[in-house]
Backbone as CSV, one residue per row, in Angstrom:
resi,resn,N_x,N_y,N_z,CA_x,CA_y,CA_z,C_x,C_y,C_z
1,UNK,-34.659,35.165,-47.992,-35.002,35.936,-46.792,-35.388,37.357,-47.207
2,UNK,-36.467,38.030,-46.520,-36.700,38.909,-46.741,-36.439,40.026,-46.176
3,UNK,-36.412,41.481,-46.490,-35.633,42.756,-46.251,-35.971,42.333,-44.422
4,UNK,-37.367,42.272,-44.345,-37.886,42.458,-43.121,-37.681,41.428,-42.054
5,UNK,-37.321,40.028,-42.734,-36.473,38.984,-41.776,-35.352,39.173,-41.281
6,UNK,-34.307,39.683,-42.633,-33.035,40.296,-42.788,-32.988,41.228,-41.321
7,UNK,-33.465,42.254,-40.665,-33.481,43.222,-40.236,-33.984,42.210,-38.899
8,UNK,-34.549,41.777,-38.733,-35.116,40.857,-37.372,-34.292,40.517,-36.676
9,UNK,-33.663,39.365,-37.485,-32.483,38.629,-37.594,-31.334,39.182,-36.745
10,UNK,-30.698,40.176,-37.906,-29.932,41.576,-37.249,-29.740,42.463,-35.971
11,UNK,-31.605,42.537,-35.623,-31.932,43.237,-34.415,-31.532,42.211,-33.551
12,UNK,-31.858,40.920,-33.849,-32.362,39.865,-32.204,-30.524,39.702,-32.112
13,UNK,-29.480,39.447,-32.750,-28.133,39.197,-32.995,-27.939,40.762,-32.224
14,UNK,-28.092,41.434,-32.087,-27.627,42.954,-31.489,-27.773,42.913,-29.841
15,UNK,-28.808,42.776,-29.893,-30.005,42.164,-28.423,-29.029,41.513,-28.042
16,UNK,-29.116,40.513,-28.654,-28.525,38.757,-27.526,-26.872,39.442,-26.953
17,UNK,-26.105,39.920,-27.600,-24.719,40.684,-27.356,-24.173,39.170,-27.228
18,UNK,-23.328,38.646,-26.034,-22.168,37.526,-26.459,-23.168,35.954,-26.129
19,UNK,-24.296,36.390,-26.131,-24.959,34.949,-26.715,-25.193,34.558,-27.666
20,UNK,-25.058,36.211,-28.565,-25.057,36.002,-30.317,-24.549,34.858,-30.826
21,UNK,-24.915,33.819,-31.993,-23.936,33.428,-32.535,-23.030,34.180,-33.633
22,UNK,-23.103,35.512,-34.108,-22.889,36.130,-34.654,-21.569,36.854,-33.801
23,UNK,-20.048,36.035,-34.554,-18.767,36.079,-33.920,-18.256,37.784,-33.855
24,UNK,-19.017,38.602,-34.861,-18.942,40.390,-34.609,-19.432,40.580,-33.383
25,UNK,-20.606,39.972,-33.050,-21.259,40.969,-31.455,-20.613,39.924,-30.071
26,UNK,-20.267,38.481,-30.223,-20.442,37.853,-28.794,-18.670,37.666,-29.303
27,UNK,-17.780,38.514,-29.379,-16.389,38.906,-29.318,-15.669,37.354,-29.675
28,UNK,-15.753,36.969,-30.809,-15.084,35.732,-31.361,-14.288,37.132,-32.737
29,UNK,-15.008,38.190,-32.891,-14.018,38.218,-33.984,-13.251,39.404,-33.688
30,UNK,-13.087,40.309,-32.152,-12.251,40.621,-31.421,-11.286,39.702,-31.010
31,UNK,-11.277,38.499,-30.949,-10.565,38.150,-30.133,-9.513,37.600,-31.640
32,UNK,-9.937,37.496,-32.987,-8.777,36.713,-34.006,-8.076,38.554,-34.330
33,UNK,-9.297,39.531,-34.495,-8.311,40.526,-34.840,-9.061,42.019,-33.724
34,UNK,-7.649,41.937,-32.631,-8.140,42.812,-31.896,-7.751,44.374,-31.724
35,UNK,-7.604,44.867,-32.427,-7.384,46.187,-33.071,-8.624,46.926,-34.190
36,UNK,-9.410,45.278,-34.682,-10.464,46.039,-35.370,-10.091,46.565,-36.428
37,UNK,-9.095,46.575,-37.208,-8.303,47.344,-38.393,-8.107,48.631,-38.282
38,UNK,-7.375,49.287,-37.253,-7.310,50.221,-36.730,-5.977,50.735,-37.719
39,UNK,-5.315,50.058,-37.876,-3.910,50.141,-38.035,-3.901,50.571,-39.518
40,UNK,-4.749,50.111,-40.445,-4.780,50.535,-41.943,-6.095,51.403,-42.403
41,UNK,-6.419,52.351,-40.893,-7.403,53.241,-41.295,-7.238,54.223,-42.039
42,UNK,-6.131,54.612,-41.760,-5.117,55.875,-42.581,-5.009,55.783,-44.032
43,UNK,-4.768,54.856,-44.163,-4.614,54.267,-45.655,-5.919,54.022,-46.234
44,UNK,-6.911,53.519,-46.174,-7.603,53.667,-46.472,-8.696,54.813,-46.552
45,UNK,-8.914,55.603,-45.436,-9.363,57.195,-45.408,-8.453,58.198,-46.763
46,UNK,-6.790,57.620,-47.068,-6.341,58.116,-48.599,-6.894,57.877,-49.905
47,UNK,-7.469,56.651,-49.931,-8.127,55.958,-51.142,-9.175,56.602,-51.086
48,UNK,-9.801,56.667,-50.192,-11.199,57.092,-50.141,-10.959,58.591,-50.633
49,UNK,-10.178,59.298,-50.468,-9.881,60.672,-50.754,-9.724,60.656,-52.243
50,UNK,-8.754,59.909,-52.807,-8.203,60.316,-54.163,-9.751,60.016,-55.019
51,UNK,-10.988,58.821,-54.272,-11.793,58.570,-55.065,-12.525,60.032,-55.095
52,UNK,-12.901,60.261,-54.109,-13.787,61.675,-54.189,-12.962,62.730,-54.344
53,UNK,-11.636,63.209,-54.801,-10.980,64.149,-55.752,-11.108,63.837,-56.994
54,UNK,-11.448,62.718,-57.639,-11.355,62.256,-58.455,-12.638,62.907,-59.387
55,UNK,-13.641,63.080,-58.236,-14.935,63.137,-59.123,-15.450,64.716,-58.528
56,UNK,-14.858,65.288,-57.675,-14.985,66.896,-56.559,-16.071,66.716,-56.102
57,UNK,-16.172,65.527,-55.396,-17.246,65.141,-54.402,-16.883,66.078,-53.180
58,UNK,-17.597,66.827,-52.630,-17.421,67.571,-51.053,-18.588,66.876,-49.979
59,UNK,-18.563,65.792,-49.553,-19.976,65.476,-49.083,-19.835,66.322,-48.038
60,UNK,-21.451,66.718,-47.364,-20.975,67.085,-46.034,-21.897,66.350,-44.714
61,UNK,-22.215,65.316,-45.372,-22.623,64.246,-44.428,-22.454,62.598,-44.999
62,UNK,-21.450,62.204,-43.591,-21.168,60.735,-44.064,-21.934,59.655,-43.133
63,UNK,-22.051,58.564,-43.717,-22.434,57.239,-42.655,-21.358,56.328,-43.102
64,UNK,-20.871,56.112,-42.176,-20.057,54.212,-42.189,-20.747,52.941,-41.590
65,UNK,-21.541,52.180,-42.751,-21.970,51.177,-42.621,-21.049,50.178,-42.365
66,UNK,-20.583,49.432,-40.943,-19.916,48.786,-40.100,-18.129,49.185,-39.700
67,UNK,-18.920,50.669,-39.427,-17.512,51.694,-39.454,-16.216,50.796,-37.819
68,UNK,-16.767,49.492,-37.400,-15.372,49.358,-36.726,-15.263,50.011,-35.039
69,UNK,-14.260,50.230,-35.075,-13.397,51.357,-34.148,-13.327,52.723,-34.564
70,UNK,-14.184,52.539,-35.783,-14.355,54.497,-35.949,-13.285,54.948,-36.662
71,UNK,-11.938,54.771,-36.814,-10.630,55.202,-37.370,-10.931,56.134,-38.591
72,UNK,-11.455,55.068,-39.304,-11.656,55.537,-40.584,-11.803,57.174,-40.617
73,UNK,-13.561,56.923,-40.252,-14.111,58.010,-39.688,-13.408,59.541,-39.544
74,UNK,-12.605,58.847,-38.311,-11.695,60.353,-37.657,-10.975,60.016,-38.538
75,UNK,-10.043,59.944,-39.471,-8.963,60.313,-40.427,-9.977,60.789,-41.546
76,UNK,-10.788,60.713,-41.838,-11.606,61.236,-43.135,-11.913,62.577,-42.131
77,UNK,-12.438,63.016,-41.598,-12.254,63.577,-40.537,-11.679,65.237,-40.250
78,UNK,-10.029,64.217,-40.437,-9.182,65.201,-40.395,-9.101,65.744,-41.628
79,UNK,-9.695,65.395,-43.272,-9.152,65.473,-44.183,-9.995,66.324,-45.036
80,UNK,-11.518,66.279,-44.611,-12.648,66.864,-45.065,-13.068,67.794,-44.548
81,UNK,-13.860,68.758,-45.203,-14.544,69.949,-44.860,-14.633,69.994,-43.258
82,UNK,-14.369,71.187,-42.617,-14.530,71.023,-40.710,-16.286,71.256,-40.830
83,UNK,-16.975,71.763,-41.571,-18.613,71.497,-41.185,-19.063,70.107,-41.250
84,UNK,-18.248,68.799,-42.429,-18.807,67.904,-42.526,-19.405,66.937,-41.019
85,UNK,-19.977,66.260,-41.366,-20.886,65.374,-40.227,-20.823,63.913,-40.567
86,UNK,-20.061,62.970,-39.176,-19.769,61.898,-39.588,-20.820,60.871,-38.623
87,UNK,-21.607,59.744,-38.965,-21.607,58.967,-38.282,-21.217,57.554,-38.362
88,UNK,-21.111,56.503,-37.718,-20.730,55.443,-37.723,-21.483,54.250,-37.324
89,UNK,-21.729,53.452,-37.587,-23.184,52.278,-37.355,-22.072,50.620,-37.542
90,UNK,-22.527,49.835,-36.183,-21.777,48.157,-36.077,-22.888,47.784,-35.369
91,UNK,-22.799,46.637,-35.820,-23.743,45.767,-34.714,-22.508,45.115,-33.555
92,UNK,-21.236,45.253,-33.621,-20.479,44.924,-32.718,-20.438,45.714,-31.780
93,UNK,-20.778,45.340,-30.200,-20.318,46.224,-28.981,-18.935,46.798,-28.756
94,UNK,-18.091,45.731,-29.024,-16.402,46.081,-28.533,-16.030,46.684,-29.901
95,UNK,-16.944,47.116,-31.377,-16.301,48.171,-32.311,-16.796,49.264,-31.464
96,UNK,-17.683,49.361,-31.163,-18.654,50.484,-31.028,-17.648,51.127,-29.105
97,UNK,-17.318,50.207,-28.743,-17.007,50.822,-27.717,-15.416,51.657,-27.815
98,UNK,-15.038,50.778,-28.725,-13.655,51.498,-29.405,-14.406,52.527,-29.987
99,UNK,-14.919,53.022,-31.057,-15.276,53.934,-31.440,-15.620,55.239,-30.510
100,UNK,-16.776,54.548,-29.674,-16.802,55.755,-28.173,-15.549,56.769,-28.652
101,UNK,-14.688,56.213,-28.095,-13.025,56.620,-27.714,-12.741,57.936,-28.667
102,UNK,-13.985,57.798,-30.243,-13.146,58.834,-30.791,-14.130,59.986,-31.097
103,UNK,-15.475,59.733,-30.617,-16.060,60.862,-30.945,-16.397,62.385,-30.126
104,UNK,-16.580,63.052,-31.540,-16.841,64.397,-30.890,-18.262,65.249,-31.554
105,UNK,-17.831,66.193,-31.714,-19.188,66.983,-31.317,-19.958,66.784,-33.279
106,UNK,-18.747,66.512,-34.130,-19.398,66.190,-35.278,-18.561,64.648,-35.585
107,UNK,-18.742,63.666,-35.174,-18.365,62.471,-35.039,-19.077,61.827,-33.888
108,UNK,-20.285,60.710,-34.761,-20.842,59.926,-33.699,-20.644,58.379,-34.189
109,UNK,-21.177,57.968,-33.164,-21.156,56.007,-33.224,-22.551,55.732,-32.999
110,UNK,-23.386,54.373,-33.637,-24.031,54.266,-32.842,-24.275,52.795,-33.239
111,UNK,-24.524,51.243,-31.869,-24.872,50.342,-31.860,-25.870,49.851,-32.647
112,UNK,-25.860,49.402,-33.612,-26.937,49.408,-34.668,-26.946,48.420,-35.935
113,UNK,-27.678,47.734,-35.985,-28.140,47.547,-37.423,-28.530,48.238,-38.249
114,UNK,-28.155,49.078,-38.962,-28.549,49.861,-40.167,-29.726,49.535,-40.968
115,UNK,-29.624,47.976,-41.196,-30.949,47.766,-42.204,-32.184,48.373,-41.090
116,UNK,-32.182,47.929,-39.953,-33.406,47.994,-38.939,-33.614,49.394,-38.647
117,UNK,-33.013,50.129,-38.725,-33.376,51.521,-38.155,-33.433,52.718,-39.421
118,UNK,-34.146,53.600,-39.008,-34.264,54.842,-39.539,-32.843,56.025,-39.782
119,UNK,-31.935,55.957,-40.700,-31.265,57.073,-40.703,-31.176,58.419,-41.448
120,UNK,-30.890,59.477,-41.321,-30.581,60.120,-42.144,-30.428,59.784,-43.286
121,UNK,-30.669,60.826,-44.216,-30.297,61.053,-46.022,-28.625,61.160,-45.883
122,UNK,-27.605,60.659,-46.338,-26.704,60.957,-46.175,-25.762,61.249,-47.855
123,UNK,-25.059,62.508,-48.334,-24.209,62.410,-49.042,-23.541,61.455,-49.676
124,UNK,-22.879,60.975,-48.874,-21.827,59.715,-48.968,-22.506,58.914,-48.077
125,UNK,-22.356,57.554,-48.250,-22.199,56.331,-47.200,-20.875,55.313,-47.873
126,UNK,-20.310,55.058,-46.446,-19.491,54.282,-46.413,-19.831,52.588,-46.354
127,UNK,-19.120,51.561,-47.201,-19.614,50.031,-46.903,-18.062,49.570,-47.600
128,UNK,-17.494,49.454,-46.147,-15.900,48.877,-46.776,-15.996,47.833,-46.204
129,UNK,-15.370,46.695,-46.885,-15.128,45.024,-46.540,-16.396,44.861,-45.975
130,UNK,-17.517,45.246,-46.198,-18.554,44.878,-45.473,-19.598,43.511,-45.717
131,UNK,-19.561,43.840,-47.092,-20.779,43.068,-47.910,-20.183,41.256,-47.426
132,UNK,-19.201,41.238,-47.611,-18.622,39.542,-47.691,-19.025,39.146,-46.403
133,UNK,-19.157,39.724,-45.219,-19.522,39.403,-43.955,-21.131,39.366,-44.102
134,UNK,-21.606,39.550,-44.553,-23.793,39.304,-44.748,-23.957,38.218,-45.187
135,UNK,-25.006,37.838,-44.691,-25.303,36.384,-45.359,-26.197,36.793,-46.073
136,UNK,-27.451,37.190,-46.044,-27.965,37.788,-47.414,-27.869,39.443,-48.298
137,UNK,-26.969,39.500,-48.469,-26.096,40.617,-48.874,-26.762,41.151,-50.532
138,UNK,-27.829,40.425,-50.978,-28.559,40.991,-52.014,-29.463,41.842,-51.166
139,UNK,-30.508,41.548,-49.921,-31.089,42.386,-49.253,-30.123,43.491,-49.186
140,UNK,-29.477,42.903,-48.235,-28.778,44.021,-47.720,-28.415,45.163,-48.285
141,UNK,-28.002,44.840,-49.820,-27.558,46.136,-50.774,-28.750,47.034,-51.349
142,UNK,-29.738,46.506,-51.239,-31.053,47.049,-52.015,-31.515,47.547,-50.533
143,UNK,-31.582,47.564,-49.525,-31.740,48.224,-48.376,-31.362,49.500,-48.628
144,UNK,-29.562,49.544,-48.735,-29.133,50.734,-48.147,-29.208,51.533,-49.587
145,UNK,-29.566,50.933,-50.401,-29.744,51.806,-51.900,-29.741,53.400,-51.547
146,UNK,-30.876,53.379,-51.094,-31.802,54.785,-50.945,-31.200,55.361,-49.668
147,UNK,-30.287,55.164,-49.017,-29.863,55.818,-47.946,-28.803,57.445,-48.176
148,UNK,-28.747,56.924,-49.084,-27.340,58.127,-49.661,-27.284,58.416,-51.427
149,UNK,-26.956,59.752,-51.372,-26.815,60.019,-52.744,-25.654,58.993,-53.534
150,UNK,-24.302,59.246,-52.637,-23.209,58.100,-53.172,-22.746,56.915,-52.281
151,UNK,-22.858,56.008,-52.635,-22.019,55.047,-51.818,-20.284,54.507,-52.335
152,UNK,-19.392,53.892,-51.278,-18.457,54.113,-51.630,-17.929,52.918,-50.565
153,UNK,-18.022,51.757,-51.921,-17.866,50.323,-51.244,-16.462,50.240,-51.494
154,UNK,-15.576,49.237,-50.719,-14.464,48.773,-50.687,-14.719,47.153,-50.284
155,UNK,-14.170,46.167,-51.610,-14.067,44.648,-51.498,-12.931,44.202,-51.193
156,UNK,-12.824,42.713,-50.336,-11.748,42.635,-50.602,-11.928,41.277,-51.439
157,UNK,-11.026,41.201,-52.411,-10.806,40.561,-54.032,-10.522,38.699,-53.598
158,UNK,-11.194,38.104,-52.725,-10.254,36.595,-52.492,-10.600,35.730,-53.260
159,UNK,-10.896,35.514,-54.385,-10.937,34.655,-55.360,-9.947,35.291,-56.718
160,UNK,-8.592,34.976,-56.022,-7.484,34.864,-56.979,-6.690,32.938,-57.497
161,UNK,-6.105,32.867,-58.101,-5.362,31.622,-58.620,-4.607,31.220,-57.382
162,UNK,-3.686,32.346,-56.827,-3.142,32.342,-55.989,-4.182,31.198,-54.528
163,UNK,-5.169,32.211,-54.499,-5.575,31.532,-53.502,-6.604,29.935,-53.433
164,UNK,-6.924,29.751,-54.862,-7.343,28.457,-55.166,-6.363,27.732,-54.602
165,UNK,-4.937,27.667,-55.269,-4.259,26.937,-55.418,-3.477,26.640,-54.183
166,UNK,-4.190,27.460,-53.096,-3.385,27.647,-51.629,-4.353,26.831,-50.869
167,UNK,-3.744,25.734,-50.608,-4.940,24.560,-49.738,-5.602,25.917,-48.142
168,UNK,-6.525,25.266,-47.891,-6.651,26.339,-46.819,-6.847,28.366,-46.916
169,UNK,-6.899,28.378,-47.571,-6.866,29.787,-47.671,-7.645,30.591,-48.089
170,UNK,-8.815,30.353,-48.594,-10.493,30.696,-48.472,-10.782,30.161,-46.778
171,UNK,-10.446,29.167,-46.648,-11.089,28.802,-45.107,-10.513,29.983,-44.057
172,UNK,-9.424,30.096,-44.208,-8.300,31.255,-43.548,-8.996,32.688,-43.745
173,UNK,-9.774,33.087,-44.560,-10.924,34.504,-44.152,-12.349,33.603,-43.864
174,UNK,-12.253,32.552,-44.166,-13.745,32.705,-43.243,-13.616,32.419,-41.596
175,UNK,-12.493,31.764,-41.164,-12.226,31.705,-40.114,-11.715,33.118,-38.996
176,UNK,-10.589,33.663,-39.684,-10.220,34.537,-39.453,-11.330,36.262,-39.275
177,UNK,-11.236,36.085,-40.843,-11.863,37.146,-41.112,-13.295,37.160,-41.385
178,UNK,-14.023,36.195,-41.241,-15.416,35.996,-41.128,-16.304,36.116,-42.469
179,UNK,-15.350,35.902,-43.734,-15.672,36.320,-44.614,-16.542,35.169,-45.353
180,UNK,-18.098,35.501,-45.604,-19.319,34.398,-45.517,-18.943,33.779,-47.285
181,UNK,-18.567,35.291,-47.675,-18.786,35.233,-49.898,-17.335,35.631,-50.096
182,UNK,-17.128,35.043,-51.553,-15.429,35.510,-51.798,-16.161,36.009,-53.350
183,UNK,-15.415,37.452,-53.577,-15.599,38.178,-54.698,-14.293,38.313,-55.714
184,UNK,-14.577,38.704,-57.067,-13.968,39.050,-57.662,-14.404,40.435,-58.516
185,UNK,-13.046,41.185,-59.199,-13.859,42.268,-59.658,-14.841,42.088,-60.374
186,UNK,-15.470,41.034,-61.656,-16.612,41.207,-62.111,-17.389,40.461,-61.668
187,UNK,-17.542,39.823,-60.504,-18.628,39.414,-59.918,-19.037,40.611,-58.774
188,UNK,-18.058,41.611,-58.213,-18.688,42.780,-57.899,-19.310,43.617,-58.039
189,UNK,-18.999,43.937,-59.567,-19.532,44.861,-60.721,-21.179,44.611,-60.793
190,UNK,-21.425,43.070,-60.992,-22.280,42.553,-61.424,-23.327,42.434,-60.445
191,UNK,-22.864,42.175,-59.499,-23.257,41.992,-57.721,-24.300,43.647,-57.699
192,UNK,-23.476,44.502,-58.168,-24.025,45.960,-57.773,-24.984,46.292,-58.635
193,UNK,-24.699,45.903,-60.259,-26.007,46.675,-61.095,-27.141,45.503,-60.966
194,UNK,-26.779,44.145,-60.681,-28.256,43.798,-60.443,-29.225,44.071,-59.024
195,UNK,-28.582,44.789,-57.875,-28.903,45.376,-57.053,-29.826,46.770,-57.241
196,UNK,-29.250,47.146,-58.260,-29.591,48.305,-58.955,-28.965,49.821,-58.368
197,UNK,-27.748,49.934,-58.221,-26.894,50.744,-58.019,-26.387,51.275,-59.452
198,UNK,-25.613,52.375,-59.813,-25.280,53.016,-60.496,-23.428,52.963,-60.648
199,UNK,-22.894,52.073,-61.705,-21.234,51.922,-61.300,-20.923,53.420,-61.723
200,UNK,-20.247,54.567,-60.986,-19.828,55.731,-61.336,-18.506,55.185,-61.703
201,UNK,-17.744,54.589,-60.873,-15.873,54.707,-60.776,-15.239,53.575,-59.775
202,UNK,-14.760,53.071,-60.400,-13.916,52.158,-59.536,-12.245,52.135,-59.528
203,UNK,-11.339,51.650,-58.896,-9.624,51.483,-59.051,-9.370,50.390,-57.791
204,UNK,-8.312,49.954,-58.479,-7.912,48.460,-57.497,-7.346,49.426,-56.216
205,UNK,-6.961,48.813,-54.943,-6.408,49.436,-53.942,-5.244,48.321,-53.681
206,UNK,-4.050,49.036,-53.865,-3.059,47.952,-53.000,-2.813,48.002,-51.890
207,UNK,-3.643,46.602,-51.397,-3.767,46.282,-49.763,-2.424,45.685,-49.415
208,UNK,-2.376,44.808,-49.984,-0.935,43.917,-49.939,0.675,44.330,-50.160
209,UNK,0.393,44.875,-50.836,1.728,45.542,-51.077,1.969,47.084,-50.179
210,UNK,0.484,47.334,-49.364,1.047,48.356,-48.334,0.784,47.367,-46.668
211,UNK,0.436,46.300,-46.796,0.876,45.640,-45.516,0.946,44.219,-45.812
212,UNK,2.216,43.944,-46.588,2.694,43.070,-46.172,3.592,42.311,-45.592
213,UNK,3.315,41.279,-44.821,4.088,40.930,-43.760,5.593,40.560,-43.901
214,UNK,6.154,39.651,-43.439,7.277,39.095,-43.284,7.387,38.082,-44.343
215,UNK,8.701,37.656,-44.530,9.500,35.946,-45.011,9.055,36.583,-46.405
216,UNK,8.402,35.352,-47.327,8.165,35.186,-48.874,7.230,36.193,-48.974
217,UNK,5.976,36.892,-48.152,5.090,37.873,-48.725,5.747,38.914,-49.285
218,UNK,6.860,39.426,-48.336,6.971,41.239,-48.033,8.568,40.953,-49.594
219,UNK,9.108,39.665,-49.765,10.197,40.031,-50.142,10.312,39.393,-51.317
220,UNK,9.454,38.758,-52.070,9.204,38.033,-53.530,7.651,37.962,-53.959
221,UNK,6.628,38.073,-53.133,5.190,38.343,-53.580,5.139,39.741,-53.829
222,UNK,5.347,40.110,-52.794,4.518,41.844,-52.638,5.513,42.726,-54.149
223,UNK,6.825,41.947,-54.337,7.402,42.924,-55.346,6.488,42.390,-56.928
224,UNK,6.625,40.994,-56.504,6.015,40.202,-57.871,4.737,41.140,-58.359
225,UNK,3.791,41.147,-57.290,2.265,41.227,-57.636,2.896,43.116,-57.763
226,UNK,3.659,44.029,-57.763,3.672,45.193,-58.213,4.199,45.525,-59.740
227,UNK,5.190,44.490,-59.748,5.710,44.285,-61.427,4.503,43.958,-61.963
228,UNK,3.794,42.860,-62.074,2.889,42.396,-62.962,1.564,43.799,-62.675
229,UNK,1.425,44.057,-62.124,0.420,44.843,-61.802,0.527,46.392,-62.833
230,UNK,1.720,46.584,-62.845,2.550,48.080,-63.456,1.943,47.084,-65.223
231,UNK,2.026,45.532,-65.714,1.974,45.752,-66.873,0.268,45.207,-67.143
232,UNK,-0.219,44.325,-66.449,-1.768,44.249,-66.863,-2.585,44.280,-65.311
233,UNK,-3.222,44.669,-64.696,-3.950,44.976,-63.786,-4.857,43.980,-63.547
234,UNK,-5.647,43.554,-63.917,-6.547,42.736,-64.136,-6.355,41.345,-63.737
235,UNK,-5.179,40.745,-64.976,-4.254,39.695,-65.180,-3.710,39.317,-63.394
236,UNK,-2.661,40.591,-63.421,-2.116,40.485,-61.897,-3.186,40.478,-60.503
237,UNK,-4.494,41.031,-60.679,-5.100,40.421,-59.575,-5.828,39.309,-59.815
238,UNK,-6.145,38.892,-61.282,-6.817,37.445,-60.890,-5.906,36.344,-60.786
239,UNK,-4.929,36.733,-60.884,-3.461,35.363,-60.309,-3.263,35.672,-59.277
240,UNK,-2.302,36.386,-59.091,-1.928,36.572,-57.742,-2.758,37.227,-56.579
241,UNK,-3.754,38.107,-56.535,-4.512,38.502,-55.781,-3.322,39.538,-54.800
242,UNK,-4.306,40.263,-53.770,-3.450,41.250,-52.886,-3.956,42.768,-53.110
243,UNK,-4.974,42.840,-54.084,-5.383,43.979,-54.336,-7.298,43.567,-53.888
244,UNK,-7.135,44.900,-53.394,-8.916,45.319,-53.300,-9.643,46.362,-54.122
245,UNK,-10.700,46.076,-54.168,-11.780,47.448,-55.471,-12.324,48.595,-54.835
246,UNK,-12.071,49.670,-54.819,-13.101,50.561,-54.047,-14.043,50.955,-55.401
247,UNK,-14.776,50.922,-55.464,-16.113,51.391,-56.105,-16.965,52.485,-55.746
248,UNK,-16.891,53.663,-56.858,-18.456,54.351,-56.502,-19.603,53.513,-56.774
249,UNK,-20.535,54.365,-56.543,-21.783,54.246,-56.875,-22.776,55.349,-57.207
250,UNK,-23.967,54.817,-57.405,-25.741,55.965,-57.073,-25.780,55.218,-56.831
């Protein structure tokens, strides 16, 4: 498919709203998670911080490519320069209408396909958990190439041992979480320079071990996958899984 089908596609799925078959806009994937990941925006707006202290990135204009309910957003927000300038881009109505909720005079939203429209040059762009939800997600990345000086992807890692070996549990994010592709760190890596992006910096993020749930996760996994993790990194997420990659870029 091409950039320019890609973007059609996208537009007419925006259009149609809950005739979409596309479970982001006609509220099938409000309705498995209806908070929108509101709840681990905080945490993640930190990662995103230590990455750009890391390197004394000051952007002062951001985009969030399928920024959600916006959260993110406003906690980066609170954390960055008061001149910076944020916007936010979903093809989902009920993200975008949550989002409404949080903007202000330098914080916007807007209903959108990104590939299809014209935006700003932006500093930074944001693309967290995004890519696994595209179905042609090689377009898609060579699209937003040129949109921003840095980009600043976040994966989440589901091709662990753990989860082979868990009947059901690849089906359990595509159902759930709508997740089309399952990555690992060097099929991410790899994913990006043949896109032709620039790897600046990457570090695992512990997702799991800052929300995990009840019974066997929270009280023999979540400690397991931090021991093994403290002695090989790598090792411990391609077994057990529970960790995600945030990645720079050019």
């Amino acid at each position: 498919m091409s950039n320019g089908d890609l973007e059609a596609v996208l537009a007419a799925e925006v259009m149609a709203g809950p005739e979409s078959g596309n479970p982001h806009v006609n509220g099938e994937y409000l309705r498995n998670n209806p908070a929108w990941h509101a709840s681990t925006s905080e945490w993640k707006a930190g990662e995103i911080m230590k990455m750009l202290d890391r390197h004394n990135l000051l952007p002062r204009t951001v985009g969030d490519v399928g920024c959600g309910a916006g959260e993110v957003l406003r906690q980066l927000q609170l954390r960055m320069a008061p001149d910076c300038e944020f916007i936010g881009y979903d093809i989902a109505p009920q993200a975008i209408e949550m989002c409404k909720e949080r903007e202000n005079d330098r914080l916007h939203c807007e209903l959108a396909d990104v590939c299809a429209i014209a935006t700003p040059p932006f500093d930074l762009m944001l693309i967290l958990e995004v890519v696994d939800h595209v179905e042609d997600y090689f377009s898609f990345l060579r699209t937003l190439k040129s949109r921003s000086t840095y980009k600043l992807f976040h994966f989440s890692l589901d091709l662990s041992v753990q989860n082979a070996l868990r009947k059901g549990a690849l089906l359990k994010q595509r159902d759930v979480s709508v997740h089309l592709h399952y990555f690992n760190k060097e099929t991410i890596l790899r994913t990006l320079e043949e896109t032709g992006y620039e790897i600046v910096d990457y570090f695992y993020t512990p997702f799991a071990i800052k929300f995990a749930g009840g019974g066997v996760g929270k009280w023999v996994i979540r400690p397991l996958r931090r021991s093994f993790f403290q002695v090989n990194q790598d090792l411990a997420v391609r077994i057990l899984g529970g960790y995600r990659l945030l990645v720079l870029a050019r």
